[in-house]
PALO-720948 format. One record per residue (C-alpha): x, y, z; residue number from 1; residue in three letters. Coordinates in steps of 0.2 Angstrom, whole numbers, plus 5000, padded with zeros to 4 digits. Layout:
BEGIN
east;north;up;num;residu
X;Y;Z;NUM;ALA
...
# end
This chain:
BEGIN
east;north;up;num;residu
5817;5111;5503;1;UNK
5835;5110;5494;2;UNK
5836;5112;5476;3;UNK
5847;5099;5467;4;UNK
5856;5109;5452;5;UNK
5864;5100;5440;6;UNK
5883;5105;5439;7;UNK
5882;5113;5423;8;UNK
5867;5125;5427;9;UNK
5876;5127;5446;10;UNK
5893;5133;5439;11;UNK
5883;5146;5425;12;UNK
5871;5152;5437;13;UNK
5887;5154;5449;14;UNK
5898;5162;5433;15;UNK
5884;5174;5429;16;UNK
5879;5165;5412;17;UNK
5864;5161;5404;18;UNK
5851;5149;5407;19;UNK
5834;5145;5401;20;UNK
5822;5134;5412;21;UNK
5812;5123;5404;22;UNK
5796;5114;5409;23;UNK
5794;5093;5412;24;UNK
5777;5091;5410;25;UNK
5778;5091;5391;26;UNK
5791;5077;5389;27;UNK
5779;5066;5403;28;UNK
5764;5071;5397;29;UNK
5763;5081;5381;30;UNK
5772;5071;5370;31;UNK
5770;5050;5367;32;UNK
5784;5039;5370;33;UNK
5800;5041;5361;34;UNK
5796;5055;5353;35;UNK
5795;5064;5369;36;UNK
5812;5060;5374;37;UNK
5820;5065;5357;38;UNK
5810;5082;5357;39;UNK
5818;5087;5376;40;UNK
5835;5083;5369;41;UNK
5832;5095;5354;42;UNK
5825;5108;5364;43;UNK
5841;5105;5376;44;UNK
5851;5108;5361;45;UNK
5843;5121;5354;46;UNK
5846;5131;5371;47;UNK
5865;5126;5370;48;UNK
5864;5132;5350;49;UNK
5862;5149;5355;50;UNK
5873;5151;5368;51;UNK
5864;5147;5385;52;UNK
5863;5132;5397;53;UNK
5847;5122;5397;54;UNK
5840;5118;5416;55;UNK
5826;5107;5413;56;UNK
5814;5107;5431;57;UNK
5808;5089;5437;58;UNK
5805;5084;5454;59;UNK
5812;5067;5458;60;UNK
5809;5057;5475;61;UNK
5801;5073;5484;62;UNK
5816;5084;5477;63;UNK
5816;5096;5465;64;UNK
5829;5095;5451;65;UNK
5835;5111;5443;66;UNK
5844;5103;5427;67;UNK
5841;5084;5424;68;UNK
5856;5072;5418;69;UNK
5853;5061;5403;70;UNK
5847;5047;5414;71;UNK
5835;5060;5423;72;UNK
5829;5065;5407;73;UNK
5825;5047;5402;74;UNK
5817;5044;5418;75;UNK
5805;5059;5416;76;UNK
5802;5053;5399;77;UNK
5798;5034;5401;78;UNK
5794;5033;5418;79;UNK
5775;5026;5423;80;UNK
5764;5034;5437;81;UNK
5775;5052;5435;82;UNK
5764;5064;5441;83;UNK
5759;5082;5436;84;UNK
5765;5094;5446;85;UNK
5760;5112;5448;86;UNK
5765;5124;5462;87;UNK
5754;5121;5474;88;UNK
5757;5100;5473;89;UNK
5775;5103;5475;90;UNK
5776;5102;5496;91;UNK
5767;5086;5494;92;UNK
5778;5081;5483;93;UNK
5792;5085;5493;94;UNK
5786;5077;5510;95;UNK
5779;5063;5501;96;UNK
5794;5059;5490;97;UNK
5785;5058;5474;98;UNK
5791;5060;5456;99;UNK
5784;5072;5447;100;UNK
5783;5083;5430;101;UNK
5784;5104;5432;102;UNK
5769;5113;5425;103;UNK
5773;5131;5419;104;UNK
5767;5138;5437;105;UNK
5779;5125;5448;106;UNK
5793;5128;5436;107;UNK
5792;5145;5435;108;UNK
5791;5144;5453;109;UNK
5807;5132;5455;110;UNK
5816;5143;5441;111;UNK
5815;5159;5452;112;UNK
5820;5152;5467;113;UNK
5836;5145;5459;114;UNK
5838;5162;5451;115;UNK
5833;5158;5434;116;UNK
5826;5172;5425;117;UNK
5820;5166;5409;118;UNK
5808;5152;5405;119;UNK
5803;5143;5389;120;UNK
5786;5136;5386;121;UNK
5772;5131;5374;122;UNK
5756;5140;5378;123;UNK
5752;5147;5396;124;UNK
5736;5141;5406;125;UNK
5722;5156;5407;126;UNK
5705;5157;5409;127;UNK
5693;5145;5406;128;UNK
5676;5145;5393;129;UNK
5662;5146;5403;130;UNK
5671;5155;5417;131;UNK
5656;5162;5424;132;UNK
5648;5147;5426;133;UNK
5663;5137;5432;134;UNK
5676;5148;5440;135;UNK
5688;5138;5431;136;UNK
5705;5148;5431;137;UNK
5723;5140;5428;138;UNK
5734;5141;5443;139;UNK
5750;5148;5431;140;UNK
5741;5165;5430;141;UNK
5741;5171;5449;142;UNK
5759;5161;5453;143;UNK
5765;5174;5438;144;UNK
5758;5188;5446;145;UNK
5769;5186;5460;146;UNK
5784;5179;5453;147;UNK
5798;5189;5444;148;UNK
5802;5177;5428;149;UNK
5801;5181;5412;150;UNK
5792;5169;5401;151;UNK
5794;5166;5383;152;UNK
5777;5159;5376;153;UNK
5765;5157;5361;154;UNK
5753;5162;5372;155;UNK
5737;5155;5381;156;UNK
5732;5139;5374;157;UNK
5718;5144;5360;158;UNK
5705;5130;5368;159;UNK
5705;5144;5383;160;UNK
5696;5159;5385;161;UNK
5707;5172;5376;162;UNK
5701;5189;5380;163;UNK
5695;5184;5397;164;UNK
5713;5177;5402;165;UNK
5722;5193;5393;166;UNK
5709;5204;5404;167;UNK
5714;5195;5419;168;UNK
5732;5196;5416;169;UNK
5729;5216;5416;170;UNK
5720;5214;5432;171;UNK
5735;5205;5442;172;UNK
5747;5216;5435;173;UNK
5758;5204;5422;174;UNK
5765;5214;5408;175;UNK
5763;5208;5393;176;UNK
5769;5210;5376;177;UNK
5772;5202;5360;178;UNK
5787;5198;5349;179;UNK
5788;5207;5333;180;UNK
5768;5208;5333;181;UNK
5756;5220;5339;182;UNK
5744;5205;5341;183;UNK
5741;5191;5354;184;UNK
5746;5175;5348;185;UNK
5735;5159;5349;186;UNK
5747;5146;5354;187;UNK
5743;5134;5337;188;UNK
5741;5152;5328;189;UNK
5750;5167;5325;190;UNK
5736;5177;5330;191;UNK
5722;5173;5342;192;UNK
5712;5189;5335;193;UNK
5719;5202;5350;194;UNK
5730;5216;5351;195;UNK
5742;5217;5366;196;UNK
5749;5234;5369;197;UNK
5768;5233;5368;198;UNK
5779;5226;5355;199;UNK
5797;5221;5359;200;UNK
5807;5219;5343;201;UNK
5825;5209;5349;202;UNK
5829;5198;5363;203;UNK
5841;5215;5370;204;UNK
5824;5225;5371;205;UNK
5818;5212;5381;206;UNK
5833;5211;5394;207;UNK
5831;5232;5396;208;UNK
5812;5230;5401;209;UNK
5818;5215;5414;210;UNK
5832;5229;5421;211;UNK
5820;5241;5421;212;UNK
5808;5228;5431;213;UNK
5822;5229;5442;214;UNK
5826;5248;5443;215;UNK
5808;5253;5446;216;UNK
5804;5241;5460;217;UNK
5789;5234;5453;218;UNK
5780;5221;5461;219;UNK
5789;5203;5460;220;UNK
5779;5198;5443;221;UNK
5781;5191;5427;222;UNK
5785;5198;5412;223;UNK
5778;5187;5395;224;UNK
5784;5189;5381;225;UNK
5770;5179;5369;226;UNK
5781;5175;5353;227;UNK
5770;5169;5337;228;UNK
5772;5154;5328;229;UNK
5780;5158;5312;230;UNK
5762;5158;5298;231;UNK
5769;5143;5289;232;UNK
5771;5130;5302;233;UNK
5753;5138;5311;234;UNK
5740;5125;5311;235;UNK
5728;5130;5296;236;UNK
5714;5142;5304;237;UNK
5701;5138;5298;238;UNK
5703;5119;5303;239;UNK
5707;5126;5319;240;UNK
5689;5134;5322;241;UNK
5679;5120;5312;242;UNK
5689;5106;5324;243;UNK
5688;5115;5342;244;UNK
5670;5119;5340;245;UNK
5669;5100;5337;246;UNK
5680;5097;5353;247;UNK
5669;5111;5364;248;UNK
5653;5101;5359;249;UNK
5660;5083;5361;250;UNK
5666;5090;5380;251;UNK
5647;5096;5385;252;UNK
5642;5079;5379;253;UNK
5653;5067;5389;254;UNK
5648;5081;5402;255;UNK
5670;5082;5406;256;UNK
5674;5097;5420;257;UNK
5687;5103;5429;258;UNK
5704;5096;5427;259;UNK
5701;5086;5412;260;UNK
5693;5098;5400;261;UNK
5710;5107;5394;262;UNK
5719;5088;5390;263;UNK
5701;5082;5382;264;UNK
5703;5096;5369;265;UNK
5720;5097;5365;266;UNK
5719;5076;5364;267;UNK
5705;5079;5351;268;UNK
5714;5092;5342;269;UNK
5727;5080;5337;270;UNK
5715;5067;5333;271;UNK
5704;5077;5323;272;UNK
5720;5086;5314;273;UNK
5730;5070;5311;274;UNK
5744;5079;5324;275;UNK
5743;5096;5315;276;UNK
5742;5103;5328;277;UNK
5754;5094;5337;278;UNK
5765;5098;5325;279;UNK
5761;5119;5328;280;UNK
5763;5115;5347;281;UNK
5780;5108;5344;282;UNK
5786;5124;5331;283;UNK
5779;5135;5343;284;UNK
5789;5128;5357;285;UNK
5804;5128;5349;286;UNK
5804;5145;5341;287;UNK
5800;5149;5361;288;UNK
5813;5140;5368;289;UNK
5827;5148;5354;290;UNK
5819;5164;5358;291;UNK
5819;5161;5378;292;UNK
5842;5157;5375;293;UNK
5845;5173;5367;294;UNK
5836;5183;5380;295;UNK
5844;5174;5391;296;UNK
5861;5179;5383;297;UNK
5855;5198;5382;298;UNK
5851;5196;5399;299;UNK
5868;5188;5407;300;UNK
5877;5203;5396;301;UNK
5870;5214;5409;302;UNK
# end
């Protein structure tokens, strides 16, 4: 499989500068048309804004892309019948010359191997409700047990099992803390109602806990740094809980599994919020993705 970097992230990473990778599957598939066009431009800017160089992952004809052009970027964006892609779709992908979006486990995956050490995202996959019953686990958290990225995030995705997915992460060995907060934050909150035991306090913190990855020879795994979404642009609580307990019960009814529950909820989270929560999703990533630049920058200072 060859990467194809774009010039500008091949002559940073070549030059020792910073880059952030981003994730695709939020401009195909998170965001409606134009809007999610103009949103992966802003985040594209905000990476450049602090300092860093943007490497947005796509794969495009069976090839991954690290760094897109504008027309790329478009193509991602406004394109019918891209797929989703996490890590274990991308060698179909490849040998099958499809176009496809990165999750947050294939680009983390396709970050790593290009040796990008940070990552922006929204909120990470977890653990699902009702595990017990379904066994129903996001792929992002055992790719991240074994991958060395750090990833900048608000999170797991509050329609998840929070304390299950946090308790897992503690199993596979992904360190964990949060950003100027002693609490875990619920991707459309600041605060999903669970401590995390670390607090990192500046992005230069950060970059010493990735040398010290480093120095100590820990396994290859992630490091996340879950960074809330500021209180005033958070989606109001309470409205959260009265609105997701609505989603839950509407999921059980139209009896939806698998796959399809996570994108169910967060569709009728929107609905039910008049885009609320859309709006907290799209704070939260770019509080991440500003975050995610200058960590990046502390990081390239060596």
């Amino acid at each position: 499989m060859v990467l194809v970097m774009s010039q500008e992230v091949r002559e940073a990473l070549g030059a020792g500068r910073p880059v952030v990778a981003l994730e695709s599957t939020i401009i195909a598939h998170g965001l409606p048309r134009p809007h999610n066009l103009r949103v992966a431009r802003e985040l594209e800017d905000v990476v450049r804004r602090e300092g860093a160089v943007p490497a947005t992952i796509a794969v495009l004809d069976g090839r991954p892309h690290i760094g897109l052009d504008g027309e790329q970027l478009e193509r991602v964006a406004n394109e019918d019948g891209i797929r989703k892609l996490g890590h274990r779709d991308l060698p179909l992908a490849v040998a099958t010359g499809a176009s496809g979006a990165t999750t947050v486990s294939a680009t983390a995956h396709l970050a790593a191997l290009a040796g990008i050490r940070v990552f922006a995202t929204g909120g990470l996959g977890g653990v699902h409700r009702q595990w017990t019953v379904t066994q129903d686990e996001s792929a992002d958290l055992g790719l991240l047990a074994r991958t060395r990225i750090t990833v900048v995030c608000a999170g797991v995705k509050s329609v998840l099992d929070v304390p299950a997915t946090l308790q897992r992460l503690e199993t596979l060995g992904v360190a964990v803390a949060g950003y100027g907060t002693g609490r875990f934050p619920g991707f459309y909150l600041s605060d999903s109602g669970y401590p995390v035991d670390w607090t990192l306090r500046d992005p230069e913190q950060v970059a010493d806990v990735m040398r010290a990855q480093d120095a100590l020879g820990a396994r290859e795994s992630a490091l996340i740094v879950a960074n809330p979404v500021p209180e005033k642009e958070q989606l109001d609580p309470a409205l959260h809980a009265r609105v997701l307990a609505g989603a839950l019960d509407a999921c059980d009814k139209k009896g939806i599994t698998g796959q399809a529950v996570t994108p169910f909820l967060l569709d009728h989270l929107v609905r039910e919020t008049d885009g609320a929560s859309l709006r907290a999703n799209l704070a939260a990533v770019r509080g991440n993705v500003r975050l995610a630049a200058r960590v990046a920058v502390a990081w390239a200072r060596g």
